[in-house]
C-alpha positions as CSV (number, residue, x, y, z in Angstrom):
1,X,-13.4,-15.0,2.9
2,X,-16.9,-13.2,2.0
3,X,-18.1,-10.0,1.1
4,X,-21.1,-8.6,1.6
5,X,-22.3,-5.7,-0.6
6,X,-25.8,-4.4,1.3
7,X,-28.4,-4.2,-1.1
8,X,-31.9,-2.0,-0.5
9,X,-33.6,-2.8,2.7
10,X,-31.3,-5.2,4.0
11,X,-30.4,-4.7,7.7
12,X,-27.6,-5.7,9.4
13,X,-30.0,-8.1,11.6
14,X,-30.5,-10.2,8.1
15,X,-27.2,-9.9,6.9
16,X,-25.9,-11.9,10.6
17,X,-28.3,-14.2,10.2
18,X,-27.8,-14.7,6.8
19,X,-23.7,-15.6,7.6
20,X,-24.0,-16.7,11.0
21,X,-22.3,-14.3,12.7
22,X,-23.0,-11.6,15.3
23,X,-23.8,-8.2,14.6
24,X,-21.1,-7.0,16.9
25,X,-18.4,-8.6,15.0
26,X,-20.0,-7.3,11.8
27,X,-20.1,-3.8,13.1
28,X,-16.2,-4.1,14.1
29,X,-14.7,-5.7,11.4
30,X,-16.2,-2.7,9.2
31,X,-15.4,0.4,11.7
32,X,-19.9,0.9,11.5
33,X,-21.0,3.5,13.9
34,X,-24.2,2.2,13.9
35,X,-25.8,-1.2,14.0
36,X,-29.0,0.3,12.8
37,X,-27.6,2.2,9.3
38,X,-26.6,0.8,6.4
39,X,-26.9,2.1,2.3
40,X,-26.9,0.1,-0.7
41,X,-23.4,-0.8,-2.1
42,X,-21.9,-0.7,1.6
43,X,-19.3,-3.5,1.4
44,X,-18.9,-5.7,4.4
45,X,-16.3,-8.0,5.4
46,X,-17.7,-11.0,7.0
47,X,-14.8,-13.1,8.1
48,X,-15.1,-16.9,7.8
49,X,-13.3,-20.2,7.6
50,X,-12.9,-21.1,4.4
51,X,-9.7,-22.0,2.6
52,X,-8.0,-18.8,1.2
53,X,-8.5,-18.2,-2.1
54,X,-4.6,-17.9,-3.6
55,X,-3.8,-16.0,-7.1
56,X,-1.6,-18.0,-9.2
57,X,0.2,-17.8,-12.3
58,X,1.0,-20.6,-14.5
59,X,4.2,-20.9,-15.6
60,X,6.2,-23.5,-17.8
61,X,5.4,-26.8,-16.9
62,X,2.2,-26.6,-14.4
63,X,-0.2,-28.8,-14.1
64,X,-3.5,-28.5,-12.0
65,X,-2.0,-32.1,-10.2
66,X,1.3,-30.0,-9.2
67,X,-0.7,-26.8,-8.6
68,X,-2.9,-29.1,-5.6
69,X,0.4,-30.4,-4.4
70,X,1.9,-27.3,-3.8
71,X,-1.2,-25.7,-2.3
72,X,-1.9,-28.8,-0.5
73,X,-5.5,-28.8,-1.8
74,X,-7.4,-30.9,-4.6
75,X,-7.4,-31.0,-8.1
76,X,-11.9,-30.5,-7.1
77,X,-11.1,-27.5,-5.2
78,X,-9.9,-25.9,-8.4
79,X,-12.0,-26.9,-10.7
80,X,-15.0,-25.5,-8.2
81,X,-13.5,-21.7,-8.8
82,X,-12.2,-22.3,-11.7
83,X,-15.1,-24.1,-13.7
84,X,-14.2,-23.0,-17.0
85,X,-10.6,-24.1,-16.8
86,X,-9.2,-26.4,-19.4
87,X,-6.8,-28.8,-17.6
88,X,-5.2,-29.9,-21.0
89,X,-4.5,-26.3,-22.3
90,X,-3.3,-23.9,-19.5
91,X,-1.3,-21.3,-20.8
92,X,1.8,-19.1,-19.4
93,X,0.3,-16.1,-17.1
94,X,-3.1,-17.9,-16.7
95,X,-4.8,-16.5,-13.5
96,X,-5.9,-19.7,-11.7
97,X,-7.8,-19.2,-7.8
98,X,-6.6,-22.2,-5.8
99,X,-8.2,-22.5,-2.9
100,X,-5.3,-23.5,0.3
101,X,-5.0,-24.4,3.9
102,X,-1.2,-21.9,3.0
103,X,-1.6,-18.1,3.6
104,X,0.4,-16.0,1.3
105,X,3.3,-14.3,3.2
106,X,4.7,-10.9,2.2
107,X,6.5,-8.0,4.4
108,X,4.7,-4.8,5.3
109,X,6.0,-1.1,5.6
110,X,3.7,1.2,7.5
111,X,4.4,5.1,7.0
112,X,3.5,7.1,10.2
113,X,4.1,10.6,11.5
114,X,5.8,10.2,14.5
115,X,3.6,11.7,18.3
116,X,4.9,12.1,21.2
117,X,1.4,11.8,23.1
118,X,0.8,8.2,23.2
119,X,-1.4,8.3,19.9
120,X,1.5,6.8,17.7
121,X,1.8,3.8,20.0
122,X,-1.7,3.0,20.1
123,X,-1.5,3.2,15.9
124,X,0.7,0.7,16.3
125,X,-0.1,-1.2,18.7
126,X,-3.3,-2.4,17.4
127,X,-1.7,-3.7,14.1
128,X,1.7,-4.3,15.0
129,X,1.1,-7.9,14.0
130,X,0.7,-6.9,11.0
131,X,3.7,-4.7,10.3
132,X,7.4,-5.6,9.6
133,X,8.7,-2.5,9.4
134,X,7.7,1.1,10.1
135,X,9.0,3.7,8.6
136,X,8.8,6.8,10.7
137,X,8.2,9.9,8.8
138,X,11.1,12.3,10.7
139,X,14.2,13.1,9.0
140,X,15.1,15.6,5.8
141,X,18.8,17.1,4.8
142,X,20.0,21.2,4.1
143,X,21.7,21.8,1.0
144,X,25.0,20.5,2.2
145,X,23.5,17.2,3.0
146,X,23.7,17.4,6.9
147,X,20.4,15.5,7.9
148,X,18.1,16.9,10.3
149,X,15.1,16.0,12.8
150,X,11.5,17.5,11.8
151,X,10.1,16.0,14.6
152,X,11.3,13.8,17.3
153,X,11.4,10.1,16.8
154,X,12.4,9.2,20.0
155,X,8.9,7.5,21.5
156,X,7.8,5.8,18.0
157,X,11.1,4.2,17.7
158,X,11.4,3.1,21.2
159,X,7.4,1.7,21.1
160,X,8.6,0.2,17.6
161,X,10.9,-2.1,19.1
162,X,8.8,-2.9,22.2
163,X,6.0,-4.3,19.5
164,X,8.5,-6.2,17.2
165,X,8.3,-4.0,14.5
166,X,11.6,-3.4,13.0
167,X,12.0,0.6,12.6
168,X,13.3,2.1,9.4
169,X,14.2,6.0,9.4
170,X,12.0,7.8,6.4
171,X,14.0,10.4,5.1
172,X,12.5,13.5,2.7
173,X,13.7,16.3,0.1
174,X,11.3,18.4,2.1
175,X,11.6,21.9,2.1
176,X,9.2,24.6,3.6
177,X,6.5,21.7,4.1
178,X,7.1,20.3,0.3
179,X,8.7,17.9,-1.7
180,X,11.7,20.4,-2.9
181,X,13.7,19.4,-7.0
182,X,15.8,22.5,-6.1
183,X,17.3,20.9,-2.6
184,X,18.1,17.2,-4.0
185,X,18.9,18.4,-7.1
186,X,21.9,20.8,-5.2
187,X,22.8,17.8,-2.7
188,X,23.1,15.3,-5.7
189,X,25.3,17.2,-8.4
190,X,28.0,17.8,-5.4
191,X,29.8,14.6,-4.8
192,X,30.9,16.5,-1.6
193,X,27.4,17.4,-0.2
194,X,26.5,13.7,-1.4
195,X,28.6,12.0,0.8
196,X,28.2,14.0,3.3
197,X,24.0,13.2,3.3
198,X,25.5,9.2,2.9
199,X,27.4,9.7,6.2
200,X,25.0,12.1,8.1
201,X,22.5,8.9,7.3
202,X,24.6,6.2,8.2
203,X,25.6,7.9,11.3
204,X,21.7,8.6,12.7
205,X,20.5,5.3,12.0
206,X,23.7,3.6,14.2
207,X,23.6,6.3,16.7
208,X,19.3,5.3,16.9
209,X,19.2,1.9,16.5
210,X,17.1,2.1,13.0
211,X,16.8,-1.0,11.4
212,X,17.3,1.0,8.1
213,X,16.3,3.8,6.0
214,X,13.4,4.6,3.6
215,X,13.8,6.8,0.9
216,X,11.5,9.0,-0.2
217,X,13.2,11.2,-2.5
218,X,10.6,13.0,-5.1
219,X,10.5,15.5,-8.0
220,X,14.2,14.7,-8.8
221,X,15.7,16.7,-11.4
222,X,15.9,14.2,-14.4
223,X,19.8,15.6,-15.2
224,X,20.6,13.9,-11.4
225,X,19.4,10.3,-12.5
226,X,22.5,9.1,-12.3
227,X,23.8,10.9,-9.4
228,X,20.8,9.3,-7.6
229,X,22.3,5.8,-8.1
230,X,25.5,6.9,-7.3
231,X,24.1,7.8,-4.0
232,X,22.1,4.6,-3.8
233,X,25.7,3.0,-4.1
234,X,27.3,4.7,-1.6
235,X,24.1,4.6,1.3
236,X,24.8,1.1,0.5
237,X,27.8,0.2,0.6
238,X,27.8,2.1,3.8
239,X,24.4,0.4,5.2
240,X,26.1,-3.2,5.3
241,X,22.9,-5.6,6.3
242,X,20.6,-3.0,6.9
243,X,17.9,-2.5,5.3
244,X,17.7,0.0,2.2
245,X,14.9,0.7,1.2
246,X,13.6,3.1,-1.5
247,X,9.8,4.9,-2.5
248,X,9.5,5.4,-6.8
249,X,7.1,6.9,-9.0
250,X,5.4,4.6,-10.4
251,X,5.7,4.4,-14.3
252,X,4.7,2.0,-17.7
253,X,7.6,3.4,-19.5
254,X,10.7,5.1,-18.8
255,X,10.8,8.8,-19.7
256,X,14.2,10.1,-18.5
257,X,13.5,13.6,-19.0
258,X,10.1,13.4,-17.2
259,X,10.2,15.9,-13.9
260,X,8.0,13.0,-12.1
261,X,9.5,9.8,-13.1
262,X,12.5,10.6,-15.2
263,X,15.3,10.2,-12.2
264,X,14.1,6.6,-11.2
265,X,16.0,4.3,-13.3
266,X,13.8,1.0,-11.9
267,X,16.7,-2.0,-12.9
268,X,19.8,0.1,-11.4
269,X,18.0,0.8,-8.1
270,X,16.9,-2.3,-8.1
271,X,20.1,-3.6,-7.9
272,X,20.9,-1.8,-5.0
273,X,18.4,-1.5,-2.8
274,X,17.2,-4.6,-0.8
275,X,13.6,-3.6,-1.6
276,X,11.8,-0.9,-3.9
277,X,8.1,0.6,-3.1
278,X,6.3,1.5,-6.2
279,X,3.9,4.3,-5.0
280,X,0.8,3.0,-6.7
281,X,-1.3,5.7,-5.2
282,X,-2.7,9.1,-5.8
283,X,-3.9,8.1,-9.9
284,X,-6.8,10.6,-8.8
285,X,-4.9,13.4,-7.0
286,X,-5.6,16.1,-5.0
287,X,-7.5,19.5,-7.5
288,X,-6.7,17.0,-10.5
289,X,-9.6,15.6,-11.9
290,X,-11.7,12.9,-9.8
291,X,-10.9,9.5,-10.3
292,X,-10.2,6.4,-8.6
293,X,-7.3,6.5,-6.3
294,X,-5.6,3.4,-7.4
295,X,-7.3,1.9,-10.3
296,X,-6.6,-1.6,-10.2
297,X,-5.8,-1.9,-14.2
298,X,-2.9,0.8,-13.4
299,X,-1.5,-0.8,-10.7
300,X,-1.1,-3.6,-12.9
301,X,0.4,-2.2,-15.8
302,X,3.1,-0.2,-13.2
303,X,3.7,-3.6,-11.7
304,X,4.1,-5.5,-15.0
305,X,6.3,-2.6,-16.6
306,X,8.2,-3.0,-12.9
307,X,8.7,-6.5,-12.5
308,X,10.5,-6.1,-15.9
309,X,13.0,-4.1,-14.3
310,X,13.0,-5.2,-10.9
311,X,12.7,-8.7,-9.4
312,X,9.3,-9.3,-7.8
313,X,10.7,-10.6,-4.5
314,X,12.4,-7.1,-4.3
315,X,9.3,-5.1,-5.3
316,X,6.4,-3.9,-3.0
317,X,3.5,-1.8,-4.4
318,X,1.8,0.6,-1.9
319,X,-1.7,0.7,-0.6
320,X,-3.8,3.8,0.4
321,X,-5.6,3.9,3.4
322,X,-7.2,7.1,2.4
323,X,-10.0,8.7,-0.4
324,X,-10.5,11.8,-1.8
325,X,-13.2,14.3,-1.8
326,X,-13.6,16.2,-5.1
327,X,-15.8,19.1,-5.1
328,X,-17.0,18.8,-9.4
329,X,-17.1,22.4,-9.8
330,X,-14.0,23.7,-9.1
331,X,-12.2,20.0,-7.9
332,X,-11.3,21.6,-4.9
333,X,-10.2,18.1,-3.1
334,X,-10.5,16.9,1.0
335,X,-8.7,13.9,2.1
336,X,-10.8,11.7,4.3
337,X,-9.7,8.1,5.8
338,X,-11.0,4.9,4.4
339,X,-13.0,4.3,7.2
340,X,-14.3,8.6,7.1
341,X,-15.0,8.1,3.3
342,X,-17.2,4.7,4.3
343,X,-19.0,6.5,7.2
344,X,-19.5,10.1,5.1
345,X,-21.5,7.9,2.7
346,X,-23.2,6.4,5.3
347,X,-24.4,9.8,6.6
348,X,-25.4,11.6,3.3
349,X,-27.7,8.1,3.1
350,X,-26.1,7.9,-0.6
351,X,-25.4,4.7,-2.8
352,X,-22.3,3.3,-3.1
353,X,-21.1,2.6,-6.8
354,X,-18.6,0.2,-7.8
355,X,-16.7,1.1,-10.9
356,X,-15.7,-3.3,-12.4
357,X,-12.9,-1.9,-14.7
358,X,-11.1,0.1,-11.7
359,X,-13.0,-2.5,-9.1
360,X,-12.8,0.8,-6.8
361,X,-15.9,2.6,-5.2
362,X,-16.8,5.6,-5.3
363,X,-20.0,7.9,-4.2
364,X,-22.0,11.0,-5.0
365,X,-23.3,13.6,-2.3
366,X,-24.4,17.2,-1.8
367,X,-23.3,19.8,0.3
368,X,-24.6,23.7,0.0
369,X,-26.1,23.0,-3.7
370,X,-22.7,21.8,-4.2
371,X,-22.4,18.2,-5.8
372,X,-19.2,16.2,-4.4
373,X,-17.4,12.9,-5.5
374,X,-15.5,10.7,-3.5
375,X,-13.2,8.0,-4.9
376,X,-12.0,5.8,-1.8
377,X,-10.9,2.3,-1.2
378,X,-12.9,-0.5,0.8
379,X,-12.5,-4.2,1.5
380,X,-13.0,-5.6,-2.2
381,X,-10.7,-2.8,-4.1
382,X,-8.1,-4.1,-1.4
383,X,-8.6,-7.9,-1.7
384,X,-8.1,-7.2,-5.5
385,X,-4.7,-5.5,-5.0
386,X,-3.7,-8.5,-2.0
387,X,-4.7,-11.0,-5.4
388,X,-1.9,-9.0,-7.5
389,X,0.7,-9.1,-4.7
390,X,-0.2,-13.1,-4.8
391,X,-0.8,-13.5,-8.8
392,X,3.1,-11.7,-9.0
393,X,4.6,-13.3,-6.3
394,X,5.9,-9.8,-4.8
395,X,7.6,-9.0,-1.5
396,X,4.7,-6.9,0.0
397,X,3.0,-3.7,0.2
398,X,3.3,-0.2,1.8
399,X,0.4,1.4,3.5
400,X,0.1,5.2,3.7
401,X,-0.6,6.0,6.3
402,X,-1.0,3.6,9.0
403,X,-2.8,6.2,11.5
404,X,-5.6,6.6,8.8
405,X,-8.2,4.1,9.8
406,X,-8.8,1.2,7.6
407,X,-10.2,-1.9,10.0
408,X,-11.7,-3.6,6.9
409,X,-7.7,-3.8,5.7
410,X,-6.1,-5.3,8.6
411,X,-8.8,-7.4,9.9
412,X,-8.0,-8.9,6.1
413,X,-4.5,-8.9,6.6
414,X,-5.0,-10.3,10.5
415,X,-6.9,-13.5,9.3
416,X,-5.8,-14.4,5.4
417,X,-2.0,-13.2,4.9
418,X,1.1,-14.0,6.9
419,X,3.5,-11.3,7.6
420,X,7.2,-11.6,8.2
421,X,8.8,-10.8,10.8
């Protein structure tokens, strides 16, 4: 696997040459619009066929001999990455790069509003290989707990199932277009109203054919924390073999009276759910101050504080396939794709920087004597959180959301990882 970061005066005709491939696979692994323009700090994926470099971490016992064995490679392979590695002194929760013939296999969750025009199905048809479950953004509750449709699932579900991709039914405490405290927090301290959401649930998702549910349940009212699990239970118990599956805050520390993160009690849930999505997104938020969207040094401090709690082959992290625009002034904020934060930067002919403690890019531009910042994520600030997945051995990732374009993502995906089924 190589990357590419386009330094001054380098065209794309130097870069083929350079890797021995064609410019037309170049332009379309990276979503370019052009063959012809490029800025320095552009990063390009240029797929290959070397072994995959896997993330490991030592643990009680390892040696490099039984590290090749399980990664069917050579004790040389290793030592080539990993030059400086003593052999005789590796320590617990050593990072060591072994380079395999063996992907690394996780399950994916793809978020998507559901269309009734076709454009949902051509979303997912061109990653569907990449998906093992999709979780289709329909579904939130009154404060009785009778669930109702927001918009009609009918066509993603059916073209979910006609791609292999099992279907999960997202439900939200929406309320007037926002995440509402006020309506779970009603639902949740009425054991009535909370059984009747539990049955409401269970009965849409038989009646449908979901595969499932995914929670997505924010801004609950710390005093309901328990009542949360309690429902948790219940969905459960009620669910059977299907698939519950549940969207936290992500945290370092537990705060139970926090308004953001004080309801999720991370080893109760999971203990219930069959798998639970850290939302390691949005670090740099929308009119908040600019700043990487997912610095990889959080992610890896929710993750450790969450694999504490929660068993890694439960846990997924999630992935944005978005950046954010900050104007400095006044940090009025635009959301653009990763591809439309890529191509913006090509069009204002800016640099793109690289920030090594984040290991997320960013870029400068100016509109109307107005200076901008955008924080976004491109192929190496996603091969870095891919290496986390791998170094903690975790069930998979999330991606929000999957109609965002991100080709530099699943071209990875399509060509390094193996995804479940």
């Amino acid at each position: 696997m190589t990357i590419h970061v386009v330094k001054t005066g380098e065209s794309l005709y130097d870069i083929s040459k350079m890797y021995d491939v064609s410019i037309s696979l170049i332009v379309n692994v990276n979503g370019l619009k052009s063959p012809n323009v490029l800025i320095p700090g552009l990063s390009l994926y240029i797929p290959d066929n070397y072994l995959y470099n896997r993330i490991y971490q030592i643990k009680p016992g390892d040696t490099l001999w039984k590290l090749a064995r399980r990664f069917d490679t050579s004790i040389e392979h290793i030592f080539t990455v990993n030059p400086r590695i003593n052999p005789n002194q590796l320590f617990i929760g050593q990072k060591v790069i072994v380079p395999s013939p063996n992907q690394m296999s996780i399950e994916t969750v793809g978020f998507i509003f559901p269309q009734a025009n076709g454009k949902s199905f051509a979303a997912l048809n061109e990653i569907a290989n990449q998906l093992s479950y999709v979780a289709i953004i329909a579904y939130s509750f009154s404060e009785n707990g009778d669930v109702y449709l927001e918009a009609d699932d009918s066509v993603t579900l059916t073209q979910s199932k006609q791609l292999n991709i099992k279907p999960l039914l997202m439900i939200r405490n929406f309320k007037e277009k926002n995440f509402s405290a006020e309506l779970v927090g009603k639902v949740f301290e009425n054991s009535q109203s909370r059984q009747r959401l539990v049955t409401s649930l269970v009965n849409i998702i038989e009646q449908k054919g979901y595969e499932g549910v995914s929670i997505d349940f924010e801004f609950i009212p710390p005093p309901r924390r328990k009542d949360f699990i309690s429902f948790l239970t219940e969905l459960k118990s009620f669910l059977g073999t299907r698939i519950l599956h549940v969207n936290v805050h992500s945290k370092t520390e537990d705060i139970p009276t926090n308004p953001i993160i004080g309801a999720y009690d991370y080893k109760a849930i999971g203990e219930i759910a069959d798998i639970v999505a850290v939302m390691t997104i949005d670090y740099g938020y929308p009119t908040g101050p600019p700043n990487p969207i997912a610095p990889i040094w959080w992610v890896d401090a929710v993750v450790r504080y969450a694999t504490s709690l929660i068993p890694p082959q439960k846990l997924q992290i999630s992935l944005p396939l978005y950046g954010y625009d900050w104007r400095i002034s006044d940090n009025k904020t635009t959301a653009f794709s990763a591809l439309g934060a890529q191509n913006l930067a090509i069009s204002k002919q800016t640099v793109i920087f690289y920030d090594r403690e984040a290991k997320a890019p960013s870029f400068k531009y100016w509109k109307n004597s107005e200076e901008h910042i955008v924080w976004f994520e491109d192929i190496r600030s996603y091969v870095e959180k891919y290496n986390l997945i791998d170094y903690y051995q975790l069930q998979g990732t999330t991606f929000w959301q999957i109609r965002l374009p991100s080709p530099q993502n699943w071209e990875y995906i399509k060509r390094n990882i193996t995804v479940l089924k």
